[in-house]
C-alpha positions in Angstrom: 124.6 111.7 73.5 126.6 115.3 74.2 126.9 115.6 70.2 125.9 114.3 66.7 129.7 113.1 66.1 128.6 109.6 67.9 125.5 109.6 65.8 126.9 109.8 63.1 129.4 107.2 63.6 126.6 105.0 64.2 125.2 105.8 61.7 128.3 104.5 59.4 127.1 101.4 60.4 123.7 101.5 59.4 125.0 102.7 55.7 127.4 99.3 55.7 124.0 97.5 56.3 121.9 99.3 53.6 124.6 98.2 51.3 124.8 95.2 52.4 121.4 94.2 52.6 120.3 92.9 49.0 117.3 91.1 50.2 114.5 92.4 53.1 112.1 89.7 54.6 109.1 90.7 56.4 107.0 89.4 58.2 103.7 88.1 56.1 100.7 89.8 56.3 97.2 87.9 56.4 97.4 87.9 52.5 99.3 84.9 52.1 96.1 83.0 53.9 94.0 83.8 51.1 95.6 83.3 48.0 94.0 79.5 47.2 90.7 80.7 47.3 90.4 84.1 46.4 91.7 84.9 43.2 90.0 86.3 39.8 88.5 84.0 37.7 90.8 83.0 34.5 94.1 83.4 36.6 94.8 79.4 37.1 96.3 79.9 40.6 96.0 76.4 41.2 97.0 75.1 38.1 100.7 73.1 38.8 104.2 74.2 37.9 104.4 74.1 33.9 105.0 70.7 32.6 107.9 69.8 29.6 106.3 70.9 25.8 106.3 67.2 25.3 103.9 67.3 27.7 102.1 70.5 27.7 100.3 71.4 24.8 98.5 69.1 22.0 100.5 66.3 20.0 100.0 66.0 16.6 97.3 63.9 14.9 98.9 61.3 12.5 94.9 60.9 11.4 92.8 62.4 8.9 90.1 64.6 10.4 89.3 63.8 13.9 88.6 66.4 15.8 85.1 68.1 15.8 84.6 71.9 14.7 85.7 73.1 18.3 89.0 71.3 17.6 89.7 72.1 14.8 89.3 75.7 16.4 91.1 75.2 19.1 94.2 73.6 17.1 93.9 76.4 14.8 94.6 79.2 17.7 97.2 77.3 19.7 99.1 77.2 16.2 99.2 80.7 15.9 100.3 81.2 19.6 103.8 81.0 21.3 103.4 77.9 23.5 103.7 80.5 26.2 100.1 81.4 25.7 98.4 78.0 25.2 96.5 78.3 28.3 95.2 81.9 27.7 94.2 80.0 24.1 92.0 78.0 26.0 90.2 80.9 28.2 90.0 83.1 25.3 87.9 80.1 23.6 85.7 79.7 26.5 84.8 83.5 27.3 81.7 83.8 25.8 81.1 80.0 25.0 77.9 78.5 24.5 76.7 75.7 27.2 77.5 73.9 23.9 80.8 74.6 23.3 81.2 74.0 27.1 80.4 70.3 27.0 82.4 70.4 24.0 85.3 71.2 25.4 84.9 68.8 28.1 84.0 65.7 25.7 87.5 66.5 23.9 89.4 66.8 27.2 87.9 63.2 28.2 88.0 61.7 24.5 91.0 63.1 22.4 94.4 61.5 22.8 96.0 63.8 20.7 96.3 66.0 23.4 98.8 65.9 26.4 96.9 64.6 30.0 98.2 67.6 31.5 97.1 69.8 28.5 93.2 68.1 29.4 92.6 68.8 32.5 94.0 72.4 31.6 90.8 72.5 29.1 88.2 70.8 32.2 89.4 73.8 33.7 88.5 76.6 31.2 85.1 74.7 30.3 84.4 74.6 33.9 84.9 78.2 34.7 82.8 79.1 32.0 80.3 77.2 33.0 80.0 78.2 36.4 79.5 81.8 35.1 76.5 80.2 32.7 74.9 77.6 35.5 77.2 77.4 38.9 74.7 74.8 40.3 75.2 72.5 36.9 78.8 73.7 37.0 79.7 72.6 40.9 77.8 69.1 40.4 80.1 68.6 37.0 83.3 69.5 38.9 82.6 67.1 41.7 81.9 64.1 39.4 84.7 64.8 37.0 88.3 63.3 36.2 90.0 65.9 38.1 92.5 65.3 40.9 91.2 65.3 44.1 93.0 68.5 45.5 91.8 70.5 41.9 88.5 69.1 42.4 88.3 70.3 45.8 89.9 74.1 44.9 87.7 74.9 42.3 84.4 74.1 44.1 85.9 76.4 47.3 86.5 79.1 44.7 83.1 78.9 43.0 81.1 78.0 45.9 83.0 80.9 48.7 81.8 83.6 45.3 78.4 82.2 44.7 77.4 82.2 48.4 78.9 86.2 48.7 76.5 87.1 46.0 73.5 84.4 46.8 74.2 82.5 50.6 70.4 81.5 50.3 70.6 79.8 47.0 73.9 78.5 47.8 72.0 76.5 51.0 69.3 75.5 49.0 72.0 73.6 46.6 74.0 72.3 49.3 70.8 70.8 50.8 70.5 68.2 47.9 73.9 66.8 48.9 75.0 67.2 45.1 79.0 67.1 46.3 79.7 64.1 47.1 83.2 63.3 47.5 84.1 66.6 48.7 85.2 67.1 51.7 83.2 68.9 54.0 85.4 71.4 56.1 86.6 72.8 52.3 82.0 73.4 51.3 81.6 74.8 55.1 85.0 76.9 55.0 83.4 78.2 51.6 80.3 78.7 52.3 81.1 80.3 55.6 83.4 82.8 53.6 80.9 83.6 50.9 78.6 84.2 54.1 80.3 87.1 55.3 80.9 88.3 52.2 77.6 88.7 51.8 76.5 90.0 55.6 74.7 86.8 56.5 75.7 86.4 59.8 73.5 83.2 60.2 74.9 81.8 57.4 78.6 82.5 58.1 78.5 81.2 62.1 76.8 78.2 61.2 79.1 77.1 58.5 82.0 77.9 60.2 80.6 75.9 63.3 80.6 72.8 61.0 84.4 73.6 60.0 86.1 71.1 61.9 89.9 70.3 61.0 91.8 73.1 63.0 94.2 74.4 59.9 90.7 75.2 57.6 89.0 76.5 60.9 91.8 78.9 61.8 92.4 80.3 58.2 88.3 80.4 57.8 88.3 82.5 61.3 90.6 84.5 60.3 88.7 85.4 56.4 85.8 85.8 57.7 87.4 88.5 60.8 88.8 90.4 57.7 86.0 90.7 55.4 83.7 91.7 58.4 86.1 94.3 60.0 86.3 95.7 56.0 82.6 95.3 55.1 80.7 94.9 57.3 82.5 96.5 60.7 78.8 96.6 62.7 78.4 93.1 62.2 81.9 92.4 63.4 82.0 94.5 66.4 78.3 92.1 67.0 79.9 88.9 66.7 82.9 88.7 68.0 81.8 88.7 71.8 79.7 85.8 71.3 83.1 84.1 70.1 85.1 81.8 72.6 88.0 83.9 74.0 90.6 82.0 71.5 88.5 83.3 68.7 88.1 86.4 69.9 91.7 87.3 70.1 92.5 86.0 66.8 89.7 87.7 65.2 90.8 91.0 66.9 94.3 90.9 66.0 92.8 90.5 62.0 91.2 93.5 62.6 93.8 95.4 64.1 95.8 94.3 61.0 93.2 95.7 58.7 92.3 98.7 60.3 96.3 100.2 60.6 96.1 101.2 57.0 93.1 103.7 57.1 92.8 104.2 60.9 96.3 103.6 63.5 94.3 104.9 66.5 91.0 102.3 66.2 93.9 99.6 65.1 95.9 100.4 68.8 92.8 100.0 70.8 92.7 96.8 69.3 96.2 96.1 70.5 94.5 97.7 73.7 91.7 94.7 73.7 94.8 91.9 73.4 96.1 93.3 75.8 93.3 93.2 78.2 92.2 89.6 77.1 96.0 88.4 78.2 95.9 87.2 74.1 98.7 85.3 73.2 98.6 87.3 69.5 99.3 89.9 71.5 103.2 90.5 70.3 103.3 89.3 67.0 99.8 91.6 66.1 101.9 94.2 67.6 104.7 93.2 64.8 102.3 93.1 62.1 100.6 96.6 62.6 104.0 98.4 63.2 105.5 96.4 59.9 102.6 98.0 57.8 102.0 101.1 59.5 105.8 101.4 58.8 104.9 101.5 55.2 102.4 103.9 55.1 104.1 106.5 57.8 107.2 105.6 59.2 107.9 108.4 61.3 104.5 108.0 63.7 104.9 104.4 63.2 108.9 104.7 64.7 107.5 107.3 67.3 104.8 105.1 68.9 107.6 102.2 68.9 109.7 104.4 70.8 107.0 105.5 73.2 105.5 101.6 74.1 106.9 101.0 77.6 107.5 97.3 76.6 110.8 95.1 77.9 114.1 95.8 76.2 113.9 93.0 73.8 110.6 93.3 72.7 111.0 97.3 72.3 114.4 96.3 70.2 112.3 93.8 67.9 109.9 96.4 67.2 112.5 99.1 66.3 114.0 96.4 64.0 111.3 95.7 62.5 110.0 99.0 61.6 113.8 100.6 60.6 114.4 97.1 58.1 111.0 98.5 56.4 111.9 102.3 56.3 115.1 101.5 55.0 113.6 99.5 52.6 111.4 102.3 51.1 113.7 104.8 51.9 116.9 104.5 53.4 118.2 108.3 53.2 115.1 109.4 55.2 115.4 106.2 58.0 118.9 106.9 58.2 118.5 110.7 59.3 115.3 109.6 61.5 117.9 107.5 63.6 120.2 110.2 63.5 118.2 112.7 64.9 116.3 110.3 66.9 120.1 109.7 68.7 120.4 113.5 69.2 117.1 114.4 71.1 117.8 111.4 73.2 114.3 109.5 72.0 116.9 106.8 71.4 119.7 105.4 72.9 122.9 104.7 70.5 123.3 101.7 72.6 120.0 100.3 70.9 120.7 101.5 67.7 123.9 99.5 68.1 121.6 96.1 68.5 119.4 97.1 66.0 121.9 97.6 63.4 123.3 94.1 64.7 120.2 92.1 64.3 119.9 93.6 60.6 123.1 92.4 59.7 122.7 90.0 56.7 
């Protein structure tokens, strides 16, 4: 560029875009493989879309007095609240429960046909939270055995099971050892427990269990849970276990960490792009994606420099500048805007590949 007049008329285009652009999509970070089982307690992640009011919430009794004390409890709050906030009713009753009101609660959800199905197994699952908390053992064995659909059977003993065994693998082995779950599938109490393990630093709990993890979906999102929660917590014990890993594993576990370790430390993050790179690891390139899209957010003008600098093939080097300007101009599209501008002018940049990159951007 012999001036900033051709700059700038690039950068016309790249105000067009900002205008234009009313929705940005990134690329997913290792978040959105965790979301079924590791939530907070009382949130109902895995409760289904909200059903009709017809079919929601309890119907009314045409009978005299039917209901037992709890009941007549529980009717009374649901009353007061705006249908809205009939399943926060239902935790609220259950916070500090008794074991008694527990198995209350569960005798009503089995025995009341005043209430809605769906509204039923919306009480199973308050009762069954708050009894986990009281007697997870008690708790695990009632889910198992209960009414439940299979697939809300099967996500509440992960979630219980994954934060018992982070606070208590050994107790957690001793229960599994009576073979209490029947009907649950294995790969979901080994994916769990294997989880909790690591959680917890029990190495010799975590490989075993995720040795016994055998459909390839469960394996791959347990790998990859248990490579993030060792590189956060436990980062001696990572660096430990992931030679003895086949290759496969090893790269997928090392492009976790990379992923994790951009936020606090972009140098120890690069040397694990560094390690892909020696391993000839297939997550090699989109790793590289993932680190630049979240370094992007947390310092866009090293993150857009080392872009710059990788001596990578033209397309892949565009990608990577794509990715990382969609973000800036995201958070802040004045500041990306003169970055690319002056970029341009100290020849860091070619317009020509501004050009594309405003292209591929276009919505």
């Amino acid at each position: 560029m012999s001036s900033g007049k051709h700059s700038k008329s690039v950068l016309i285009g790249v105000s067009a875009l900002v205008i234009g652009m009313a929705v940005l999509v990134f690329m997913p970070g290792p978040q959105s493989d965790v979301s079924q089982t590791n939530s907070g307690f009382g949130s109902h992640t895995d409760s289904p879309p909200a059903p009709p009011a017809s079919d929601r919430g309890p119907l009314k009794s045409e009978g005299g007095d039917k209901h037992s004390h709890l009941a007549e409890k529980l009717d009374a709050h649901l009353a007061e609240a705006d249908e809205r906030d009939w399943l926060e009713v239902l935790y609220d009753l259950m916070r500090e429960a008794s074991i008694e009101d527990v198995q209350a609660l569960l005798a009503l959800s089995d025995g009341t046909p005043e209430y809605s199905v769906g509204f039923r197994d919306e009480m199973k699952l308050a009762a069954f939270e708050r009894w986990y908390h009281l007697d997870p053992a008690a708790a695990l064995r009632a889910i198992a055995a209960s009414s439940l659909s299979a697939d809300r059977r099967e996500s509440r003993v992960e979630l219980y099971l994954e934060d018992w065994a982070g606070r208590a693998p050994r107790e957690v082995l001793a229960f599994l050892q009576q073979g209490e779950l029947a009907g649950v599938s294995p790969d979901v109490i080994y994916g769990a427990l294997a989880r909790g393990g690591a959680a917890s630093g029990e190495r010799t709990v975590f490989e075993d269990a995720l040795g016994r993890v055998e459909e390839p979906k469960r394996r791959n999102f347990t790998l990859k849970s248990l490579a993030r929660t060792l590189q956060r917590d436990h980062e001696i014990l990572f660096d430990a276990w992931v030679p003895t890993l086949p290759s496969d594993d090893q790269a997928i576990a090392i492009a976790e960490s990379a992923w994790m370790l951009v936020d606090q430390d972009p140098d120890r993050a690069l040397a694990r792009l560094d390690q892909l790179e020696e391993l000839g690891a297939d997550e090699l390139s989109v790793t590289r994606s993932r680190v630049v899209v979240k370094w992007t957010r947390k310092d866009p003008v090293k993150a857009g420099q080392w872009v710059l600098a990788q001596n990578l093939v033209a397309e892949e080097r565009e990608e990577l500048v794509s990715l990382a300007f969609k973000v800036w101009l995201s958070e802040d599209d004045e500041a990306a805007m003169a970055w690319a501008e002056d970029t341009i002018e100290k020849g860091a940049m070619d317009e020509a590949l501004m050009n594309r990159v405003v292209t591929r951007l276009q919505p």
